[in-house]
N, C-alpha and C positions, 0 to 999 in steps of 0.2 A: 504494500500500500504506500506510492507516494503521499507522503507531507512539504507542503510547499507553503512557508511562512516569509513572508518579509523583511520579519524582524531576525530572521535566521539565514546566515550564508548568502545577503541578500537575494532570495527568494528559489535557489536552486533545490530543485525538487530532492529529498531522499528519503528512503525505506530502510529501516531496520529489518526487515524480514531478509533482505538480502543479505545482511551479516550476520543472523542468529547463528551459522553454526561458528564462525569464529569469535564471535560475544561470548557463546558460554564457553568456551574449550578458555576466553583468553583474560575475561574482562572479572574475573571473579578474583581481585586482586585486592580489596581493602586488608591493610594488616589486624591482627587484633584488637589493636590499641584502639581503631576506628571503631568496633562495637564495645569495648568496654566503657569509654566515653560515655557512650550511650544508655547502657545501663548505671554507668554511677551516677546518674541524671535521675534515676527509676522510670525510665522509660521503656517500652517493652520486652517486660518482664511479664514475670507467673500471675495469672489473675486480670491481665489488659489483653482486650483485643485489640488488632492493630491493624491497617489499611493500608498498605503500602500501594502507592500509586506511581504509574511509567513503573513497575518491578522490575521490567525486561526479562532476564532468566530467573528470575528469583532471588537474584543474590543476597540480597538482607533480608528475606525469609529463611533461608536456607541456614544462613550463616546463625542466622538469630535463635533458629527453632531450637536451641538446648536450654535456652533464657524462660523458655515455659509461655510466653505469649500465645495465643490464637489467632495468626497470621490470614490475612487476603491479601490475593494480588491482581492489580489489574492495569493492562499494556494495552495502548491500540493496535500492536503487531499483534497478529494470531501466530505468528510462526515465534516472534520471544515467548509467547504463554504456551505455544507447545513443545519450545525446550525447558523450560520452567516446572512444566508438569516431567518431563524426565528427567532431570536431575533433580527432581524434588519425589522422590519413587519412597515412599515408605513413610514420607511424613505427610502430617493430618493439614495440609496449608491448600483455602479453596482459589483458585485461578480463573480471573474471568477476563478474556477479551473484549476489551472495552478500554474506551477513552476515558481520560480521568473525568473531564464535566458531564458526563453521562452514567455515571457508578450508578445512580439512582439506589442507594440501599436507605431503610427505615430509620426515619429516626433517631438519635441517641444510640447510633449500632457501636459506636468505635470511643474506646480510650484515647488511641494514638492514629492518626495518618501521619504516613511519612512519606517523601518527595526525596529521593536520592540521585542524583546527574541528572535530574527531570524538569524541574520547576519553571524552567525559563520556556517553555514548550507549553504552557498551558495559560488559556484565556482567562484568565483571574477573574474579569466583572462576571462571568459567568460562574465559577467555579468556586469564587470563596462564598459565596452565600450555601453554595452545597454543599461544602466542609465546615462549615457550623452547622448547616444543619443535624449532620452524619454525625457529631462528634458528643460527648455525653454531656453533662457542665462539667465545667473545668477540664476539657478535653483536651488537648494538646497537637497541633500541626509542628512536625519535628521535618525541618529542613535539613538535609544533609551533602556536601561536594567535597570532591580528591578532584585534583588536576596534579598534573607536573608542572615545573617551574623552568621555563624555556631560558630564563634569562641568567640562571642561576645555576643549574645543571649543562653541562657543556653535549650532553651526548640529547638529552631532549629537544635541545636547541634545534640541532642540526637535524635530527629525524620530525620535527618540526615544520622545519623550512622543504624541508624534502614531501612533506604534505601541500604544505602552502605552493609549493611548482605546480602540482596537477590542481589544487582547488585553491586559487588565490581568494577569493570570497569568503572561507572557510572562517567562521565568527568563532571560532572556540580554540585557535591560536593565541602569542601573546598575551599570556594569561600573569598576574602577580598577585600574591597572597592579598585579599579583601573579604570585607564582611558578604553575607548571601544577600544579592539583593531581593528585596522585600517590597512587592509595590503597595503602593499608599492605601489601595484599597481596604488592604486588611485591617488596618488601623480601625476600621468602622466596627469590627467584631470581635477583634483581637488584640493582645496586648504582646510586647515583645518582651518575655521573663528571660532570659539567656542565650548567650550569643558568645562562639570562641571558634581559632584558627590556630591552629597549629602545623609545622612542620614534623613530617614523614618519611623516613628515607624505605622505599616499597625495593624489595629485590626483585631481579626477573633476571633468565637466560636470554641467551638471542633470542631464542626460538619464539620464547612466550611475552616479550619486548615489540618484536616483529610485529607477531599476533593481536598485542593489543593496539598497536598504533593501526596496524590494517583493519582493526573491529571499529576504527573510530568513525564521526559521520563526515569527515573530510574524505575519505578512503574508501571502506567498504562499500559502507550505506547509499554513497551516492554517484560514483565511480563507475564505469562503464567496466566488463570482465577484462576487455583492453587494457583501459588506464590501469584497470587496480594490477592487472602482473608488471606491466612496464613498472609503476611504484616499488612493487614489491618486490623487485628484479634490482633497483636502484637502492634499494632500504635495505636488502642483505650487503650488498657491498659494503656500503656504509658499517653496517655492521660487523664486517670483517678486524675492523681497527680495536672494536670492542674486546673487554674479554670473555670469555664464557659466560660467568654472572660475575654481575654487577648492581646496582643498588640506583637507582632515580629519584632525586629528591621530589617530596609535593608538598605541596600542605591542604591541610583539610579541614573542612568547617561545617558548623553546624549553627544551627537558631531553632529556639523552642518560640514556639505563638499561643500563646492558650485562651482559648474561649471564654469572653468576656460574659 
């Protein structure tokens, strides 16, 4: 399913379904420290259900499900929710293909929604009146983002610009450590209780480095089968210089919103 947003890659059409399978094999990268965070917050833990929206393969359900929470997830790809539901094979997390402003579930259903690499993709006037509605009182919208730091890491830089060649429009380059942005709307429903950034150093090999920059929406997502081998023909090069593993700095952030 193309998505084709304005405010995104100025307005170049991409699909996540075209990269689900190297999404899940590559993008399931947040370290520990990124869910304990989370929980020393008391956020989805044993006894909160929780809604996690754009899930893609599930990754913070999956990763979460030991924390005891009662997980939903929902993607507008049907092909991230049907690798979602196979890596997610033995646990109780329900999966629905759907756009976030169309969840339509009951009332006071959720503790927690959470938005993880997602946020900026979704129609706010439309969607925060439906996340209060969805949320119980005193509900909690937990934002959450990892990027790498181009400017700062010498090897992201360059596999970077090596994106930027094939999709110069590509909006999710040039990235530096900042708060989540948060549009003003929510201010009508919600208040902003906690907000923190921190630096990450995430290890990867080539292979799974490769992987996740070609899962990215500069690349796979929206890449012609052409572009993406010519990139990724130029991207192992590059990474010949590297060594086996090596370690990419990010940093990563979060904001809690709770329902006024």
């Amino acid at each position: 399913m193309d998505i084709t947003d304005d405010r995104i890659d100025s307005g170049k059409p991409f699909d996540w379904g075209r990269t689900s399978g190297d999404y899940a094999k590559y993008r399931d990268i947040y370290p520990q420290e990124f869910y304990e965070r989370i929980v020393s917050r008391g956020l989805c833990t044993a006894g909160q259900s929780v809604l996690d929206l754009g899930t893609g393969t599930g990754v913070l359900p999956r990763n979460m499900y030991k924390y005891g929470a009662g997980w939903t997830g929902t993607d507008i790809s049907a092909e991230q929710i049907e690798q979602a539901k196979r890596l997610s094979e033995g646990m109780d997390i329900e999966y629905r293909a759907v756009s976030a402003e169309n969840s339509d579930f009951p009332d006071g259903t959720f503790d927690v929604i959470t938005a993880c690499q997602c946020f900026w993709y979704f129609d706010h006037v439309k969607l925060m009146p439906e996340l209060w509605r969805m949320l119980k009182p005193g509900g909690v919208i937990l934002l959450l983002y990892m990027a790498w730091l181009p400017f700062e890491d010498k090897l992201a830089g360059e596999s970077e610009r090596l994106v930027l060649k094939y999709s110069p429009k590509w909006s999710g380059a040039r990235e530096t450590m900042h708060p989540i942005d948060i549009p003003s709307v929510y201010a009508e429903r919600f208040r902003l209780t906690y907000r923190e950034e921190y630096k990450v150093n995430v290890r990867f090999t080539r292979e799974s480095w490769n992987g996740r920059m070609k899962a990215c929406r500069g690349v796979g997502a929206s890449l012609s089968e052409a572009e993406v081998a010519d990139w990724e023909r130029e991207h192992l090069k590059l990474l010949e210089n590297a060594p086996e593993e090596f370690d990419v700095l990010h940093y990563a952030a979060m904001a809690e919103l709770t329902k006024k």
